[in-house]
Backbone as CSV, one residue per row, in Angstrom:
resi,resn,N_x,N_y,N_z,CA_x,CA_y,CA_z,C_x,C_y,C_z
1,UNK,-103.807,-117.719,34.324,-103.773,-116.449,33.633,-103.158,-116.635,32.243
2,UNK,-103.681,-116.072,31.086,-103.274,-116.154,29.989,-102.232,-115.085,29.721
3,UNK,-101.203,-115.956,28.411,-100.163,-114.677,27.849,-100.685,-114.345,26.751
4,UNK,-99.386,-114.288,26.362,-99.739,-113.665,24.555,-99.208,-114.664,23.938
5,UNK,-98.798,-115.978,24.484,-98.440,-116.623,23.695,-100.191,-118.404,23.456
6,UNK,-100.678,-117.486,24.532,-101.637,-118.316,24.461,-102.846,-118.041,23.215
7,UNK,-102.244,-116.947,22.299,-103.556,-116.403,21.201,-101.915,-117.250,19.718
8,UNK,-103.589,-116.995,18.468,-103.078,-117.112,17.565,-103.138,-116.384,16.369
9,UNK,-102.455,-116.120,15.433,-103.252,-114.781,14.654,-102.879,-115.245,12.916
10,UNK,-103.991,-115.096,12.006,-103.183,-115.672,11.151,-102.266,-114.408,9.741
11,UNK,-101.431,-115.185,9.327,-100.666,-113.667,8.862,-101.025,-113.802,7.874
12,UNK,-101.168,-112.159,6.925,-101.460,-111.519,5.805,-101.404,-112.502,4.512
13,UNK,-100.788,-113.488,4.690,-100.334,-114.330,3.901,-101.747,-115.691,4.024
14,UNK,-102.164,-115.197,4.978,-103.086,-116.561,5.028,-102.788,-117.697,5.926
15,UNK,-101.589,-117.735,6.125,-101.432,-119.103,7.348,-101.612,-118.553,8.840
16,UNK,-101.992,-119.313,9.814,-102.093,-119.274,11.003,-100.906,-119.462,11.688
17,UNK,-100.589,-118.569,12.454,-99.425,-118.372,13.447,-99.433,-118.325,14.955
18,UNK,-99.289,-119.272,15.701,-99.011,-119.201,17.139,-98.021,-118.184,17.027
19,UNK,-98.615,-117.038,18.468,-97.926,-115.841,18.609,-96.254,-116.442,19.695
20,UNK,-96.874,-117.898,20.089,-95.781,-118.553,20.850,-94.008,-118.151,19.858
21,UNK,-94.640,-118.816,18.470,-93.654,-118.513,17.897,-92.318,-117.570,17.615
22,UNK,-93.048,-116.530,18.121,-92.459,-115.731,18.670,-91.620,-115.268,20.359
23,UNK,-91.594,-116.496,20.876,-91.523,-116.567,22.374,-89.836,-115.885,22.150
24,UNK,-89.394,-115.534,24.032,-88.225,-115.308,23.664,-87.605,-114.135,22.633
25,UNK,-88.396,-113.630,21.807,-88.243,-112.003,21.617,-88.615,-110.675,22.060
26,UNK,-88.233,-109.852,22.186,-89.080,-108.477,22.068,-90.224,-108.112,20.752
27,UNK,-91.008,-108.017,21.582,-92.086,-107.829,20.380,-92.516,-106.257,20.520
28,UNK,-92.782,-105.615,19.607,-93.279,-104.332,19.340,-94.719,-104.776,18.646
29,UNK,-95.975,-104.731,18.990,-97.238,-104.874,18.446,-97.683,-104.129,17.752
30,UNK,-98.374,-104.371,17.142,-98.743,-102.487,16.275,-100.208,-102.313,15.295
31,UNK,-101.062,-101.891,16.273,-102.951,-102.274,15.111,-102.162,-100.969,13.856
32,UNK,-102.032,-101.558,12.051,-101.715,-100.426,11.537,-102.997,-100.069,10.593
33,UNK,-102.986,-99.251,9.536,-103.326,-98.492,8.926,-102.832,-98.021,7.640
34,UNK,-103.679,-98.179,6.333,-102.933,-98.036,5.428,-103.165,-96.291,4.531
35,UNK,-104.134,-95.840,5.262,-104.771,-94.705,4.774,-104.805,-94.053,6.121
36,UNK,-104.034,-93.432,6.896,-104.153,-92.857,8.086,-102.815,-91.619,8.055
37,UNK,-102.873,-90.784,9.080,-102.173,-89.979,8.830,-100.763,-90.493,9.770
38,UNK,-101.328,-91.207,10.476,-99.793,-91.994,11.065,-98.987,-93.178,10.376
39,UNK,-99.662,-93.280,8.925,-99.239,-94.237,8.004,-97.499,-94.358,7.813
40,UNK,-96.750,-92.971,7.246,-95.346,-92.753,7.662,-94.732,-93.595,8.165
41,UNK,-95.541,-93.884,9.531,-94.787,-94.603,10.787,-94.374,-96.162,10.385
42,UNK,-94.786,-96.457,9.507,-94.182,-97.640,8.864,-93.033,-97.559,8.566
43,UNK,-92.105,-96.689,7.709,-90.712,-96.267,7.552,-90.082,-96.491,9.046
44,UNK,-90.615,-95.693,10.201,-89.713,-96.462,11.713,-90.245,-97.342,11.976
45,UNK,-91.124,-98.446,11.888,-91.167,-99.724,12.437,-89.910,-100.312,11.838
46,UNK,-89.967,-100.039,10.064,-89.367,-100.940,9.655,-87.989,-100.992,10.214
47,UNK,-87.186,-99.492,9.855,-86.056,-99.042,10.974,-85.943,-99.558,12.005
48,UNK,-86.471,-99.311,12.550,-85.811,-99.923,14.309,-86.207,-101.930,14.063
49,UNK,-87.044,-102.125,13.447,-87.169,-104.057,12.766,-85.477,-103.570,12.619
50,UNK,-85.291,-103.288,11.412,-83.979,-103.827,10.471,-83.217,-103.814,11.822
51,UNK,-82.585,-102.601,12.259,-81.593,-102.704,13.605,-81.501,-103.500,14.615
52,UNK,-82.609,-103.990,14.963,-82.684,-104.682,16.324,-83.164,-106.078,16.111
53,UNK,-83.703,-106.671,14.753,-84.242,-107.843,14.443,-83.001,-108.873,14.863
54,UNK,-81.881,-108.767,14.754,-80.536,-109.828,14.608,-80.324,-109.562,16.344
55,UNK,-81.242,-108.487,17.421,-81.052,-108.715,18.775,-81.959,-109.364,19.474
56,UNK,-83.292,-109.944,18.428,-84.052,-110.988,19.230,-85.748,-110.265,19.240
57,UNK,-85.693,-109.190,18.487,-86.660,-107.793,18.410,-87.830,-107.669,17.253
58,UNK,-89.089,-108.160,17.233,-89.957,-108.506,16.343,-91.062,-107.633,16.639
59,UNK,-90.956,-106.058,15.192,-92.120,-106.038,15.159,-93.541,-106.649,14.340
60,UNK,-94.970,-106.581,15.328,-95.800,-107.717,14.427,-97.123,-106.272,13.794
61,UNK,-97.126,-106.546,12.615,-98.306,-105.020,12.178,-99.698,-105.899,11.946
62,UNK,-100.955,-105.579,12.818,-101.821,-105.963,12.300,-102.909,-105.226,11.889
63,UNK,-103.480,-104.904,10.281,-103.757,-103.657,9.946,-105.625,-104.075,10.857
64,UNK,-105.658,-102.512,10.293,-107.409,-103.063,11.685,-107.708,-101.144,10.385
65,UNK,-109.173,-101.808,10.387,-109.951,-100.659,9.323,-111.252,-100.220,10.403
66,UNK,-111.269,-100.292,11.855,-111.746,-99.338,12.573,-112.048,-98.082,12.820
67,UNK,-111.120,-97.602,12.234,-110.944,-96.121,12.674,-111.076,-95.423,11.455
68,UNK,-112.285,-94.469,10.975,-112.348,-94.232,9.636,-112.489,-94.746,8.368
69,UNK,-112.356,-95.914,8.748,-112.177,-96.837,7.100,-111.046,-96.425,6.767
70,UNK,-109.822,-96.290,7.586,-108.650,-95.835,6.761,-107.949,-97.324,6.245
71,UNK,-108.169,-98.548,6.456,-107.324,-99.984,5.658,-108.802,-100.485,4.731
72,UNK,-109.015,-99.679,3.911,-110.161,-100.856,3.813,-109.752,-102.291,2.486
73,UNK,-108.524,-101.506,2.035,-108.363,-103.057,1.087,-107.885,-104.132,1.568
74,UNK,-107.910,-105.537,0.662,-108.256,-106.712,1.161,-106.384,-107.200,1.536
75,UNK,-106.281,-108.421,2.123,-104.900,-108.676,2.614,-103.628,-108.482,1.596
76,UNK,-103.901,-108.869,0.438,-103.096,-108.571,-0.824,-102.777,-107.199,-1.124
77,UNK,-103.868,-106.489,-1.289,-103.589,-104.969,-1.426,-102.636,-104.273,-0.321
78,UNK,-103.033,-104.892,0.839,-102.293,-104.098,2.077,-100.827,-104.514,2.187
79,UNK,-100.740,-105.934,1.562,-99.189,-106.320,2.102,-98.711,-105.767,0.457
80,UNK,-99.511,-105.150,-0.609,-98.467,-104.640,-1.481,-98.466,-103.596,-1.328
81,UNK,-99.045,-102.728,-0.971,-98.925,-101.011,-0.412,-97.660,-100.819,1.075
82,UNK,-97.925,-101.864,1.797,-96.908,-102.040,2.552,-95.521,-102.138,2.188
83,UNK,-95.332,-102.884,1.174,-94.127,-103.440,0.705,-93.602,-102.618,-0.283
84,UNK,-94.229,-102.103,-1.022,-94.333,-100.889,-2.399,-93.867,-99.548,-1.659
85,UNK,-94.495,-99.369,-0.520,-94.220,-98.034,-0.175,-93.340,-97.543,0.548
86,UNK,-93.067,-98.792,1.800,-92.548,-98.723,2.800,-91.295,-99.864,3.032
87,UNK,-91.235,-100.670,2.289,-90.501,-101.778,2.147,-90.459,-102.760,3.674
88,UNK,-91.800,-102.829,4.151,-91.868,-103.295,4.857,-91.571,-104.968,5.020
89,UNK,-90.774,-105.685,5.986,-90.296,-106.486,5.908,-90.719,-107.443,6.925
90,UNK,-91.300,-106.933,8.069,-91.510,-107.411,9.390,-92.818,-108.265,9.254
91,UNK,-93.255,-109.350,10.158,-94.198,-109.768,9.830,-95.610,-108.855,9.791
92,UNK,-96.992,-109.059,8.891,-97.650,-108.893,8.749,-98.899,-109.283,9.048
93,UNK,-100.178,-109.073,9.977,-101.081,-110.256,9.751,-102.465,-109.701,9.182
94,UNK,-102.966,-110.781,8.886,-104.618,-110.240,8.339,-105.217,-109.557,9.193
95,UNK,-106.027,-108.378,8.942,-106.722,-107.246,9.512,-107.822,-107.974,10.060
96,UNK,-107.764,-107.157,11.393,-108.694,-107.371,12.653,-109.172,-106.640,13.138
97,UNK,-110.240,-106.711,13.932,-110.933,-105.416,14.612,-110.054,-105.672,16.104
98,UNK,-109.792,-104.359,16.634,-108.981,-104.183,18.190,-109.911,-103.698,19.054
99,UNK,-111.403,-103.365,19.000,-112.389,-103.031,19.950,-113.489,-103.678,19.589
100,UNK,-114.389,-103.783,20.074,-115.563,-104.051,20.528,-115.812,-105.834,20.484
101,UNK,-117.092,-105.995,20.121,-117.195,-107.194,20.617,-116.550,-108.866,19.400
102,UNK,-116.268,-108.017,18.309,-114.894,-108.870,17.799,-113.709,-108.609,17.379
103,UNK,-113.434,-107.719,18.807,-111.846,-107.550,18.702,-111.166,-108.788,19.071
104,UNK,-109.787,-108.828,18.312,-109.204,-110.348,17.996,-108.620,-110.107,19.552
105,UNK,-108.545,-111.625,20.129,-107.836,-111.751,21.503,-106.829,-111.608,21.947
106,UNK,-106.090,-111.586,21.123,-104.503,-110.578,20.780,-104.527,-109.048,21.548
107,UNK,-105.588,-108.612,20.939,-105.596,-107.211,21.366,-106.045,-107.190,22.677
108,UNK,-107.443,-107.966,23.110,-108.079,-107.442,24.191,-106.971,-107.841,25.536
109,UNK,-106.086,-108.912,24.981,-105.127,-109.457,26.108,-104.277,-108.375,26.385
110,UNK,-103.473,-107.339,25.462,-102.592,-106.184,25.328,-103.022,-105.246,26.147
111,UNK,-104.331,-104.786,25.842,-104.942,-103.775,26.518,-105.600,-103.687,27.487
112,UNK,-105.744,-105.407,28.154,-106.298,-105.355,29.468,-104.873,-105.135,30.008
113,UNK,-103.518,-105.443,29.921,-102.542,-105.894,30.755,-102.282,-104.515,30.489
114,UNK,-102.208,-103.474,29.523,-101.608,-102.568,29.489,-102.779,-101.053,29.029
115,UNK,-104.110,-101.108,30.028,-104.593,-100.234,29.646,-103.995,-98.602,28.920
116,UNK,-104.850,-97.747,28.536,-104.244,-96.046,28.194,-104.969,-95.669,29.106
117,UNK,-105.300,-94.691,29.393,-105.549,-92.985,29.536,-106.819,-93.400,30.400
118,UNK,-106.750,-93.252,31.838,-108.013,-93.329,32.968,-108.125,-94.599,32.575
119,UNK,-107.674,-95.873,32.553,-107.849,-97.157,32.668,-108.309,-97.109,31.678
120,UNK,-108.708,-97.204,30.481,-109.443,-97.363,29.338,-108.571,-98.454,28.431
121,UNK,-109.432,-99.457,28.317,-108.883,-101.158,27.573,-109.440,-100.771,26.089
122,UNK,-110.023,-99.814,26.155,-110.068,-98.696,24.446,-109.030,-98.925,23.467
123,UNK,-108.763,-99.352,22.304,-107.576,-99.212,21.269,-108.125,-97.514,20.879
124,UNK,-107.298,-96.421,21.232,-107.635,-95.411,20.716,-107.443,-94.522,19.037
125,UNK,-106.304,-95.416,18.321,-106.917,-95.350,17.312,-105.551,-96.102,16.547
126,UNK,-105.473,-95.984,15.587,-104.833,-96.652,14.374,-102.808,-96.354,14.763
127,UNK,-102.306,-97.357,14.993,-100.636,-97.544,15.551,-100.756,-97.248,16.516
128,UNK,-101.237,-97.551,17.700,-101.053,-97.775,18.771,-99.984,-98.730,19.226
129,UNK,-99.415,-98.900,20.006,-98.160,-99.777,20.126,-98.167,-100.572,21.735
130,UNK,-97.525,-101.643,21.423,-97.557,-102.268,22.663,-95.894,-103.085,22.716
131,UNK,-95.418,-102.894,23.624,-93.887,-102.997,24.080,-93.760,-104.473,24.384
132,UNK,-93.574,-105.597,24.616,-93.673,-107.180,25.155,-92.664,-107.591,25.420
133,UNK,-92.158,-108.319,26.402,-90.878,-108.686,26.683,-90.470,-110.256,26.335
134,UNK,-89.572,-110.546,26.052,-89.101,-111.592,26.067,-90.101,-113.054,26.387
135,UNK,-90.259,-112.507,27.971,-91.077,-114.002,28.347,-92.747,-113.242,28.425
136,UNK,-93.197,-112.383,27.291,-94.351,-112.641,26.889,-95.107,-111.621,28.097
137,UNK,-94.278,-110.802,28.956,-95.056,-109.591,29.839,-95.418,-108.309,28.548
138,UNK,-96.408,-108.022,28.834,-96.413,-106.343,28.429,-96.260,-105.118,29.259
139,UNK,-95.295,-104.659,28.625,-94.248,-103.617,29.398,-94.801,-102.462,29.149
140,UNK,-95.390,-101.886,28.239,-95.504,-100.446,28.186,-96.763,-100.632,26.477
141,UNK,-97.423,-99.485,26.706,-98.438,-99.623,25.501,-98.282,-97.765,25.170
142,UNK,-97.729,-97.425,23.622,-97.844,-96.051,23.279,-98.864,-95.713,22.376
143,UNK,-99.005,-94.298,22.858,-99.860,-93.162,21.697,-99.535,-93.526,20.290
144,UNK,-100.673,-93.063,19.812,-100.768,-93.407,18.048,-99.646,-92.033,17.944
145,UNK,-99.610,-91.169,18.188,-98.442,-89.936,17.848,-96.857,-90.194,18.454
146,UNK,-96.768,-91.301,19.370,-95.687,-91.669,19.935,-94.957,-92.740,18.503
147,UNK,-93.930,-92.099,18.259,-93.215,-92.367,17.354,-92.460,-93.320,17.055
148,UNK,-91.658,-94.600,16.676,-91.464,-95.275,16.470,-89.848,-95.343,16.928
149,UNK,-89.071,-94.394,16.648,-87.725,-94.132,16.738,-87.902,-93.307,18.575
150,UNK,-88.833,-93.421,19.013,-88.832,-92.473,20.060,-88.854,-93.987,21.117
151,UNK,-88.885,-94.482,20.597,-89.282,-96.284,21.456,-88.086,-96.783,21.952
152,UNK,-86.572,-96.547,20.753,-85.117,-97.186,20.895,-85.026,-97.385,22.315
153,UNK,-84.676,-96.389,23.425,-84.513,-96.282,24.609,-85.203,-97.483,25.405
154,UNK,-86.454,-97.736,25.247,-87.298,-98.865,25.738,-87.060,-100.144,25.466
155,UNK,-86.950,-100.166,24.050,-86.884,-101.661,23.271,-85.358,-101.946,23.585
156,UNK,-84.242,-101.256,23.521,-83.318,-101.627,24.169,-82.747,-102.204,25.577
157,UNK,-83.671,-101.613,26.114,-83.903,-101.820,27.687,-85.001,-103.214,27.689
158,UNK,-85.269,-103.549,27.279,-86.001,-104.625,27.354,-84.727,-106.034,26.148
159,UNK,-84.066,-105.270,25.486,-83.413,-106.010,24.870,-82.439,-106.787,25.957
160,UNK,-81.837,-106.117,26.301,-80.327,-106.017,27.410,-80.724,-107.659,28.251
């Protein structure tokens, strides 16, 4: 059976990253969006990143232009609208599709282990979130309206 440490994804920056690299943290996942109305929600990723990053706590944003065409600029544009707007700090990776038949394997692994709503392995739309533990389980997967600061309780509990 595969984890999540068995995919690789490469970041915004252009290099390729084993998600292994990340072994041994809490990971918060996150398909984002740079033109969406849950865009905001970047201000609490980054928040709860800054607080909990020095407890072992990594969120990873990978923008995905699925849903509306709301990311449609290229990796540069997104990590400076990111950084410009939101002072986003957390890692970043190059935009991917999270459904259909080239959704990156990252995702389809998240959402088989942690379907939504009547079993549906569906990414339903832009910040969707996925909870990961330490040794690479997925614990919990939230609503694009489920809030970022509304997570503390969880990610702590998975911190401990």
């Amino acid at each position: 059976m595969s984890t999540i440490y068995d995919h690789q994804a490469t970041l915004i920056t252009g290099e390729v990253s084993p998600i292994a690299d990340y072994k041994g943290q809490v990971l918060l996942i996150v398909n984002t969006a740079s033109k969406c109305g849950f865009t905001p929600q970047f201000t609490g990723l980054e928040a709860i990143y800054e607080k909990y990053k020095d407890q072992g706590f990594t969120v990873l944003g990978f923008p995905c232009n699925q849903f509306l065409n709301q990311d449609p600029g290229n990796e540069a544009e997104i990590a400076s609208f990111c950084s410009l707007n939101y002072g986003v700090s957390f890692p970043m990776f190059a935009k991917i599709d999270v459904n259909g038949p080239g959704a990156h394997p990252l995702f389809q692994h998240l959402a088989a282990e942690a379907p939504g709503l009547l079993g549906s392995q569906k990414i339903k739309w832009n910040f969707t979130k996925f909870l990961v533990s330490r040794d690479g389980r997925v614990l919990d997967r939230y609503a694009p309206t489920t809030k970022p600061e509304d997570l503390v309780k969880d990610i702590e509990k998975a911190l401990a």
